[in-house]
C-alpha positions as CSV (number, residue, x, y, z in Angstrom):
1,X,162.2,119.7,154.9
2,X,159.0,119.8,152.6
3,X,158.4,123.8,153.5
4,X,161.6,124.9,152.0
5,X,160.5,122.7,148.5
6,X,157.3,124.4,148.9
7,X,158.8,128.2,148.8
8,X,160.6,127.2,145.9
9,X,158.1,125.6,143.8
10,X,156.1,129.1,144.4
11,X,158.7,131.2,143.3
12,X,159.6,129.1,140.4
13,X,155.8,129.3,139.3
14,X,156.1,133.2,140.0
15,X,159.0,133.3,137.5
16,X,157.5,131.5,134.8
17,X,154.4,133.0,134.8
18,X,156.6,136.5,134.7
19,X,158.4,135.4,132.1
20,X,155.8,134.0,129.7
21,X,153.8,137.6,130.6
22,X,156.8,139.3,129.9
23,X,157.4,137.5,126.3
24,X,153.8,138.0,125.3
25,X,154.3,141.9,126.2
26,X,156.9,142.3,124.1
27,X,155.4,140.2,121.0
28,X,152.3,142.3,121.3
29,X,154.9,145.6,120.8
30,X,156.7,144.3,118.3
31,X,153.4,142.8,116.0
32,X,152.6,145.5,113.7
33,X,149.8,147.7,114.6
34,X,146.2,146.1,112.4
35,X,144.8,149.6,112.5
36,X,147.7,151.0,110.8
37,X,147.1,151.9,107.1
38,X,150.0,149.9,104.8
39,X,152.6,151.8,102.7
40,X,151.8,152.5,99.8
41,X,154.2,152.7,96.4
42,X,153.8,156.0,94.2
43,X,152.8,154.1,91.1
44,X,155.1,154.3,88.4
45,X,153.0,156.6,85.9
46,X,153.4,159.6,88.1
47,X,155.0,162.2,86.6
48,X,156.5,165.3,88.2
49,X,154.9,169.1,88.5
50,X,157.3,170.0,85.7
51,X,156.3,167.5,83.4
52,X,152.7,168.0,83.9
53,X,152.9,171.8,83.2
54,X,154.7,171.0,79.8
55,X,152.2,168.6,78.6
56,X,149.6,171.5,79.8
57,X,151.4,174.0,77.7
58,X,151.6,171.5,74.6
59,X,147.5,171.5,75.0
60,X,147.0,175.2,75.0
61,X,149.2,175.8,71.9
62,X,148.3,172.6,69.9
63,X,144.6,172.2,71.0
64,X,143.6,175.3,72.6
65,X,144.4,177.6,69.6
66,X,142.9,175.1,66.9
67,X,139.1,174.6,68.7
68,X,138.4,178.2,70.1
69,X,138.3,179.8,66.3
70,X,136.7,176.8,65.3
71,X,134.3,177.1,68.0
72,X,133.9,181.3,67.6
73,X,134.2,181.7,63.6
74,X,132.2,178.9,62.0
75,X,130.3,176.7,64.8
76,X,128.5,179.5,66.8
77,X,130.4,183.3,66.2
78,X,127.2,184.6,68.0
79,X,128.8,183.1,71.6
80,X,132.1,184.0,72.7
81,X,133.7,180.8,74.1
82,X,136.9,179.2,76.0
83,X,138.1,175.9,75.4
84,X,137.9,173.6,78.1
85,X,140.8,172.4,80.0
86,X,140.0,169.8,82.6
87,X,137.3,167.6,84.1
88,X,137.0,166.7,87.4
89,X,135.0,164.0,89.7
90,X,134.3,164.2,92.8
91,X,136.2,161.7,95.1
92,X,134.7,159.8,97.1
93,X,131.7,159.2,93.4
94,X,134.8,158.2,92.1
95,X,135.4,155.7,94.8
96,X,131.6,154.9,95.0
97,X,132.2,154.3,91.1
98,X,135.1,151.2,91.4
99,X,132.8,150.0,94.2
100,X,130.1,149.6,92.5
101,X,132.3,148.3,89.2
102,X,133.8,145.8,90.8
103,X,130.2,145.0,92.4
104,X,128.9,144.3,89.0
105,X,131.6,143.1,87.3
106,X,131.9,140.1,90.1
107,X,127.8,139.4,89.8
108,X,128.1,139.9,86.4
109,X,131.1,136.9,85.8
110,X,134.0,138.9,84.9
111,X,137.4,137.3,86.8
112,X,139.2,140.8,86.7
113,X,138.6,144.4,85.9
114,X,141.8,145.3,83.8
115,X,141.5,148.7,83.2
116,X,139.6,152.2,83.0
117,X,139.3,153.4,79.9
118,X,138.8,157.1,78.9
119,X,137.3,158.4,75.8
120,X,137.2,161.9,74.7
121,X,133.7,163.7,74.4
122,X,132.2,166.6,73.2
123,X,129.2,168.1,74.9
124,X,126.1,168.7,72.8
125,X,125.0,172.3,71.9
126,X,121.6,171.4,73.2
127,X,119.8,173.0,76.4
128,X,119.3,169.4,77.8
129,X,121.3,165.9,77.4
130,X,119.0,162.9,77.0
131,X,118.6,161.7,80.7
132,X,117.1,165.2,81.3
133,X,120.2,167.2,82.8
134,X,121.2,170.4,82.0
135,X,124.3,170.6,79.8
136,X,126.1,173.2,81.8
137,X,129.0,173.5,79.3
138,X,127.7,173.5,75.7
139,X,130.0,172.1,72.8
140,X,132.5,171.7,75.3
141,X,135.0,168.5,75.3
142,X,134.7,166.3,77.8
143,X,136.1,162.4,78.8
144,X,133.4,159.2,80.1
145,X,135.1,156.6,81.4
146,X,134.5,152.4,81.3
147,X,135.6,149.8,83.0
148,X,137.3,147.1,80.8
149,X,138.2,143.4,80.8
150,X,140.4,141.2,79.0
151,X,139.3,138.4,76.3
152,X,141.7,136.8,73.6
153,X,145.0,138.9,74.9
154,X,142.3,142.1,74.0
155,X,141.0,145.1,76.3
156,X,137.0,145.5,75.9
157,X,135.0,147.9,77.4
158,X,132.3,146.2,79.1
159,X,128.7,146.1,80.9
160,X,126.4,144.4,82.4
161,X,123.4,143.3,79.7
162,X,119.4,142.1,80.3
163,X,120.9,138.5,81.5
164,X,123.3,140.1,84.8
165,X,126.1,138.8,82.6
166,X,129.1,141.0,81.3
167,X,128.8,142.2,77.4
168,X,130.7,143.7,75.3
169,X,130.5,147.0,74.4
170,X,131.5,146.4,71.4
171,X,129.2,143.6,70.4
172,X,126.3,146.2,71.5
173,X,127.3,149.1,69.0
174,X,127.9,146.7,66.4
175,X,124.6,144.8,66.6
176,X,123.1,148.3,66.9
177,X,124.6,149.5,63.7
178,X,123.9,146.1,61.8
179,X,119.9,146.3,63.0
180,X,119.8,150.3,61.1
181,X,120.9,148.7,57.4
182,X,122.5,151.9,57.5
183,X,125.4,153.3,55.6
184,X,128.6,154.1,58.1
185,X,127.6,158.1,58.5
186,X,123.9,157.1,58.4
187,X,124.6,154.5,61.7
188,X,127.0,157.3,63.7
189,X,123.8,159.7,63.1
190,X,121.0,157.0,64.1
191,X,122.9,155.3,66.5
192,X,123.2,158.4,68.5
193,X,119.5,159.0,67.9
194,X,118.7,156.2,69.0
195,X,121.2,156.0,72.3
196,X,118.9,159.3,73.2
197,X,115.4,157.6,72.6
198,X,116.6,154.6,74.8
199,X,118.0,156.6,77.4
200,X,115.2,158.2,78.2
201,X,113.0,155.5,78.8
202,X,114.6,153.8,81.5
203,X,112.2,151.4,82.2
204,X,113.0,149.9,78.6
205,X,117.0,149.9,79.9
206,X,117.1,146.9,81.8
207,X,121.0,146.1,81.1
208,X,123.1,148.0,82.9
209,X,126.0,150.8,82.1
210,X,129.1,151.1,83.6
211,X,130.0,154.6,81.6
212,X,130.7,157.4,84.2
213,X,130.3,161.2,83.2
214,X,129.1,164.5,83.8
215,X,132.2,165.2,85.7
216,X,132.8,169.3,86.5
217,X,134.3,170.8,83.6
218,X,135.6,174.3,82.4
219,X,138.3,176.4,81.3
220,X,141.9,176.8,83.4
221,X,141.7,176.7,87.0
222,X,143.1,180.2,88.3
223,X,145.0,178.3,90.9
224,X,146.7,174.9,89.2
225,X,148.6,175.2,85.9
C-alpha cells in the first residue's frame, strides 16, 4: 500500500516543479528586455522640414542681404565674402560636452542644469584667436554656448570659479567692468582685451569655463536647405 503513495508523491513533486519552471519561463518572456533602449518622445520644439526651410529663407533675405554689403563695401571691400549660415559640432564633443557639464556642475554645487544658452558671435578679423587657433572663418558670425542654472525664479549662465564652486557669469563681467573704472564703451573694449591677455596664460586661469565654441562654420551646405 505505501508504493502506490510513493509514485504519487513523485509525480506530484514532478508537477510542481514543472509548473513553477513553467511560470518563471514565461515571466522571464513577458519582463521587458534591460538591454532594450526606452522610447523616446520627439520633444515638443521640433518643427517640421517645411518650417525650417521658411525660417531659412527669412535669414537669407532679412540677414543674409544686410551683412554681405556690409561686410564687402565698408568693413573689408578688398575680400570678397559670404555670409555664414550655420555652425555645427561634432556629436559625440557635444555629448562629451553635457558630460562633462553636468560633471562640474554637480562638484561644483549646482542642484540642476536648467538650460543651454546660445549667444551669437562674430569671429575676429585677426589671423589667430587668443588661445592660439587659427580663425578659419574671419568676421564671420558664429554662436558659444553655456550651461545655465536657476536662482531667484532667474536663468544665469554659469561656471565653475578658483573655489570648485558654481559663479555667475554675470557677477564675473560685472566685477570685471567695475575693476577698469571705465566708461561703458571703454569696459566692452578693455574687457575684451583683457578676456585675450587672461586667456592666454592658462596657468593664471584657475576657475573654470563651461563656454563651448569653435564649432565648424560656413556658408549654405550644398546638400541641406
Amino acid at each position: 500500500m505505501k508504493r502506490p503513495t510513493s509514485i504519487t508523491t513523485k509525480t506530484l513533486c514532478v508537477l510542481v516543479l514543472s509548473s513553477i519552471f513553467s511560470c518563471n519561463q514565461i515571466q522571464k518572456e513577458n519582463e521587458p528586455n534591460p538591454k532594450s533602449p526606452p522610447i523616446i518622445d520627439a520633444p515638443a520644439n521640433i518643427i517640421s522640414l517645411n518650417e525650417a526651410n521658411t525660417i531659412y529663407d527669412n535669414y537669407s533675405e532679412h540677414r543674409v542681404s544686410l551683412i554681405e554689403p556690409y561686410e564687402t563695401k565698408q568693413r573689408q571691400p578688398d575680400e570678397k565674402f559670404e555670409a555664414s549660415r550655420f555652425v555645427d559640432f561634432d556629436y559625440d564633443s557635444l555629448k562629451q560636452y553635457i558630460a562633462y557639464i553636468d560633471q562640474e556642475a554637480h562638484s561644483g554645487g549646482v542642484n540642476k542644469v536648467t538650460k543651454l544658452r546660445l549667444y551669437f558671435a562674430n569671429y575676429p578679423n585677426e589671423e589667430k584667436f587668443p588661445n592660439g587657433k587659427k580663425v578659419i572663418h574671419k568676421r564671420q558670425n558664429s554662436i558659444f554656448m553655456v550651461p545655465t542654472l536657476e536662482k531667484d525664479g532667474i536663468n544665469y549662465g554659469f561656471f565653475i570659479g578658483s573655489n570648485g564652486k558654481a559663479e555667475l557669469i554675470k557677477d564675473w563681467k560685472d566685477s570685471s567692468n567695475e575693476g577698469m573704472g571705465l566708461s561703458d564703451d571703454k569696459k566692452q573694449k578693455a574687457l575684451a582685451g583683457f578676456v585675450s591677455k587672461f586667456s592666454l596664460n592658462t596657468n593664471l586661469q584657475v576657475s573654470k569655463s563651461l563656454a563651448l565654441n569653435f564649432g565648424q562654420g560656413g556658408p549654405p551646405p550644398k546638400t541641406d536647405f
